[in-house]
N, C-alpha and C positions, 0 to 999 in steps of 0.2 A: 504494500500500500504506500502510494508516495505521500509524502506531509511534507505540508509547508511551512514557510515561513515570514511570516507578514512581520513588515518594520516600514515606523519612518524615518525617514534620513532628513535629519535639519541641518539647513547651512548655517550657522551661524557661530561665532565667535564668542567665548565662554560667555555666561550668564551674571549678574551680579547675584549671587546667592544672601545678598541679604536683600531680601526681598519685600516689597511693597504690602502693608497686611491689613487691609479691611472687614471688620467684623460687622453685623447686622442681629440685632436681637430684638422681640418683643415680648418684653418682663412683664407686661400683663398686670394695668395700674389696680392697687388696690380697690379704687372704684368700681371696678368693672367687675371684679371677682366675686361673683354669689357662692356664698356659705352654706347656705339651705334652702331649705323646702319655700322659706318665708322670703326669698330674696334679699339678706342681708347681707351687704357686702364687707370684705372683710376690712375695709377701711375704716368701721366702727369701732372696733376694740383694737385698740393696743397688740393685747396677746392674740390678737388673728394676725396682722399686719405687720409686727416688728421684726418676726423671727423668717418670716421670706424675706422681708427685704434684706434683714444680714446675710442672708443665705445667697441672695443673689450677686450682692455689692461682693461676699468674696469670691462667687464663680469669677466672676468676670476678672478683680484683681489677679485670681491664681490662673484660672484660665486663658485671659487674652491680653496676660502681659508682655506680649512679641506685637499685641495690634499696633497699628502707626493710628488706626481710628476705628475705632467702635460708636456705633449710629444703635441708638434706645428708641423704641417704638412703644406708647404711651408709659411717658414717664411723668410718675404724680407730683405734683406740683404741691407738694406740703411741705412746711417749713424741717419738720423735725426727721421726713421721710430723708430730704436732702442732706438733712446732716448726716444722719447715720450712713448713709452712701458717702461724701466726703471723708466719713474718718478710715472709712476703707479704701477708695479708689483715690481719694483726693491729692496723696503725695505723687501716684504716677500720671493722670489725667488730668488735663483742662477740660472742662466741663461748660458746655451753652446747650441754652437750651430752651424750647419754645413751645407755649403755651397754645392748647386751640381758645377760639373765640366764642362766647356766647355763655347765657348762665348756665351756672351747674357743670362746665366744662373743667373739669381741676383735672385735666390730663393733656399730656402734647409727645413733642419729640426734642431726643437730646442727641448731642454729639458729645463724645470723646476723643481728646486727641493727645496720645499720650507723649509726654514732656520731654522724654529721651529719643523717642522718635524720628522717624525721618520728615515729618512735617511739623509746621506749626502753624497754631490756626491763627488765621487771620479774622476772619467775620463770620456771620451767621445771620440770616433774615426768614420770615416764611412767607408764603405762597397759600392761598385759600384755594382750595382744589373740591370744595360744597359744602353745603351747609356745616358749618360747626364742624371743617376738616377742615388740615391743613398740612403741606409738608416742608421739609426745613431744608433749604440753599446753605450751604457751611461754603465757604473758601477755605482754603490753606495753603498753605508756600512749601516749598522743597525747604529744608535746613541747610544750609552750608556747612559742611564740615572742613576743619583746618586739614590738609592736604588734599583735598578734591581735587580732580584732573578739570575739572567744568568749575574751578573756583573764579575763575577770568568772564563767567558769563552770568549773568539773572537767572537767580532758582526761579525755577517751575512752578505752575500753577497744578492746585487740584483742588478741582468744582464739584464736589460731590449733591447731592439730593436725598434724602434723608425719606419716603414714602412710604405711606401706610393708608391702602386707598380703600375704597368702601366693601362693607359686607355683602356678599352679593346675596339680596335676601328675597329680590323679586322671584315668584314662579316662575315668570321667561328667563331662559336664562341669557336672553339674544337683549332683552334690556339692561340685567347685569352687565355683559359685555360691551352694550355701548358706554355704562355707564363710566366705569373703570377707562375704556379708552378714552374717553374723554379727561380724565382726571390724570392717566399718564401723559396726554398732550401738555396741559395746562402745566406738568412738572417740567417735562423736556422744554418747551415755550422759556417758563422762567430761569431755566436752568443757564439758557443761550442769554438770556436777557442779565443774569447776575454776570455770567462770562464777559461778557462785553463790558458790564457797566465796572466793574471791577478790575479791568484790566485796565494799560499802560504801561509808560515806560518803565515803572519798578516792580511790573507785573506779570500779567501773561505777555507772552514777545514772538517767539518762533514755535513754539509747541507747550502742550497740555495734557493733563491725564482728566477726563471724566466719570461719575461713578452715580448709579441710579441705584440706590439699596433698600432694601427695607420688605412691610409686609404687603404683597401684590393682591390675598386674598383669591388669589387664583394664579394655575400651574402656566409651565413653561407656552402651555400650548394656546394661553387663554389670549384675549384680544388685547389688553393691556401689552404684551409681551412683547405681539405682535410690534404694536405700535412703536416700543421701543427698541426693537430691532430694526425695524423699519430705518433708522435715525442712525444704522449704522452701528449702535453699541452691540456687544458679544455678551450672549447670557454666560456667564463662571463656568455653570455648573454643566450646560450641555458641553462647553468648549472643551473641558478638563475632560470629560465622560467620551468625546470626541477623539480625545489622542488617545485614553485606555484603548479604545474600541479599532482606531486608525486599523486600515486595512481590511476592516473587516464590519460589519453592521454598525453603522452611526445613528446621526437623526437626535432630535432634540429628546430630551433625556432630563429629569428630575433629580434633585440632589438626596433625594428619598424624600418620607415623612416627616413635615417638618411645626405641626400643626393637629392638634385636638379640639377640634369647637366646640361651642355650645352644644350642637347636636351632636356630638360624639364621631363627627368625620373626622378621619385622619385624611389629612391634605397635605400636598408641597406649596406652600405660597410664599415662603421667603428668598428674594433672590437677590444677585446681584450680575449688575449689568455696567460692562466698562464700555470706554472710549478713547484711542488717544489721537489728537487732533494735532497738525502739524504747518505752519504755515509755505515751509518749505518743501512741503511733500512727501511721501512715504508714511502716511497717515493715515487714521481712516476719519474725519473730520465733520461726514455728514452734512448737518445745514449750516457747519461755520463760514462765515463771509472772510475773504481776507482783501484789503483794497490796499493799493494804495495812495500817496502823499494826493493826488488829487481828486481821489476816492473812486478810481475805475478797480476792478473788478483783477485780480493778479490769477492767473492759473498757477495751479499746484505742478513744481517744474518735474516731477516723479509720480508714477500713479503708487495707488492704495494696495495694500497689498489684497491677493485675490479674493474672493468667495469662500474658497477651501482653507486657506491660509488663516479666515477670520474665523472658519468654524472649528478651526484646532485650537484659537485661544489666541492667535499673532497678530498684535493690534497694529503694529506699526514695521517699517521697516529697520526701526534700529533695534530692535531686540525687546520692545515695549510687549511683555507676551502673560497671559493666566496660568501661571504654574500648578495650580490645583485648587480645587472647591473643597470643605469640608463643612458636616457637618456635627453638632454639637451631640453631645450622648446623655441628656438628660431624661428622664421618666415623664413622660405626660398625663400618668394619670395618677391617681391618690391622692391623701389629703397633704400630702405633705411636698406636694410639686414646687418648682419654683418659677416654674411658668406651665402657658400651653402652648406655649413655642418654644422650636430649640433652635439655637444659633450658626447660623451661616458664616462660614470666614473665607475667604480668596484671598491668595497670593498673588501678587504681581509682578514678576522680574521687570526692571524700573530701573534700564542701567543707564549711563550717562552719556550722554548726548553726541560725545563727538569721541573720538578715537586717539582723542590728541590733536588733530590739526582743524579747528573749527569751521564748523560747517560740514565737515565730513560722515557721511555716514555709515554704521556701524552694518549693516546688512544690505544685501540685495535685496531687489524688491518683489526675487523669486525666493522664496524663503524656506518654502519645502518641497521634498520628491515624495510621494507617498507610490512604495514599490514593493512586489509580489515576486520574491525569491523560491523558487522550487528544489529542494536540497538533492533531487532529481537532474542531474546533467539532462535525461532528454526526454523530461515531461519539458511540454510546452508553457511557458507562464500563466498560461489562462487556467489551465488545469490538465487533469488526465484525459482524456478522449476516451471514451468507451464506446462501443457496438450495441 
């Protein structure tokens, strides 16, 4: 029997292995958490609410102390909630964080962006995406470190979007779908609109990383997803699930279960979706404008890298690529959970710009061979031929 051997072959020039690391969690605000029969949620009592939240303040410290940012999906807005997370996460995370609108709303979304990291956070604003919803724009800048080869150029921008879009609770599910796509536009829309308004010459310049995370409330396949693929970004988790698989069955693909509802569905809704946009080409850029000094319109002097290239995780042509999706290994059910979602993380190799001589780029803009080795000198590549 002949067997084969399926691999791919990537061109490219070693990887930074310290790698870019975006977490995405929904800690599930004590608000929302009913106790009982009687709808009590556990934000009543002290001894309901205090001993999750220390439980979660140190997953996250023990757990995602490699993230460069960790994005909270409804984070309660109480005084004494926020302390107790401070005296845990506080020494390695800056912490913003943004409230939804309307009464009775004591819940929103937070970002982390930890202090040793390879970024620091610059701002944070949010974006009303429906009624008494909203999701949170974070910028943040590359760190400079003393000996950087790119110490001669303006760190990098990263525009992340922090989402957590609606429950989809209508019987159609074709109105859910439009519903949610509507509310991933209005993210992407603002996401482009902080990019720009936030940039300049101490800012965004020749290239970007962008990042759409959080809870979608629907899987890789649903219309939200769509929409933000559409726009050019690479879901994590298919892309990562794409190179295991390279060679052989692909196709969009869930980071598994990642999600217990109210009704007791186990769903995959948390994702994360990259971009990295380039002014000089070898990007994958989507709806970024680039003009120039007289505001005409500049072609990208390289194209994007391909279709296939983007659904292995290669965002860009200098080595901008998804090193791998995981997901978190918590319990989602009993009394004693610390959420009913568990946390997404993606890696980013994120390596630096130029090669040493500026301007130069680090990859071709052929960036993989994806090939079918038969260990068979004279089977045919395609396979055996039989009768």
């Amino acid at each position: 029997m002949a067997v084969h051997l399926h691999f791919v072959l990537l061109l490219f020039l070693p990887v930074d292995l310290d790698a870019l690391t975006i977490t995405t969690f929904n800690i599930l605000a004590p608000v929302h958490r009913s106790m009982n029969s009687l709808n009590h949620r556990e934000s009543e009592r002290d001894d309901w609410w205090r001993p999750r939240a220390m439980g979660v303040a140190d997953y996250i410290s023990r757990r995602f102390a490699d993230s460069d940012v960790v994005l909270l999906q409804e984070w309660w807005f109480d005084d004494e909630f926020a302390a107790i997370f401070d005296s845990v996460v506080g020494d390695a995370f800056v912490r913003v964080a943004e409230r939804r609108p309307g009464p009775g709303r004591d819940d929103g979304m937070c970002c982390l962006v930890r202090k040793t990291g390879k970024l620091e956070l610059v701002t944070s604003t949010s974006v009303s995406t429906g009624p008494q919803r909203i999701a949170q724009i974070v910028h943040c800048r590359e760190r400079r470190r003393s000996g950087s080869s790119d110490c001669d150029e303006p760190p990098r921008d990263v525009f992340v979007a922090n989402a957590h879009l609606s429950y989809p609770g209508d019987p159609d599910p074709n109105v859910n779908g439009r519903r949610q796509a509507n509310e991933a536009t209005i993210i992407l829309d603002a996401l482009a609109r902080a990019r720009d308004g936030w940039g300049g010459e101490d800012g965004t310049n020749d290239c970007w990383l962008e990042a759409i995370c959080g809870d979608f409330n629907s899987d890789s396949t649903g219309a939200a997803a769509t929409v933000v693929e559409s726009r050019g970004f690479v879901n994590g988790a298919s892309a990562a699930a794409e190179q295991a698989l390279a060679g052989g069955v692909g196709g969009r693909v869930n980071v598994g279960v990642t999600h217990r509802d109210h009704l007791g569905n186990r769903v995959s809704v948390d994702h994360v979706f990259l971009r990295s946009a380039d002014r000089r080409g070898g990007g994958r850029g989507g709806n970024a404008s680039f003009r120039d000094d007289d505001g005409a319109s500049v072609p990208s002097p390289s194209p994007p890298p391909s279709a296939a290239a983007l659904a292995l995780g290669f965002l860009d042509a200098r080595g901008t690529r998804i090193l791998g999706v995981r997901r978190g290994d918590i319990h989602l059910d009993g009394r004693a959970v610390l959420s009913d979602h568990r946390p997404v993380t993606a890696r980013i190799a994120w390596p630096g710009r130029t090669d040493g001589s500026k301007g130069r780029e680090v990859l071709s803009s052929d960036i993989y061979i994806n090939a079918t080795m038969p260990l068979d000198p004279l089977e045919p590549a395609w396979g055996m031929i039989t009768g």
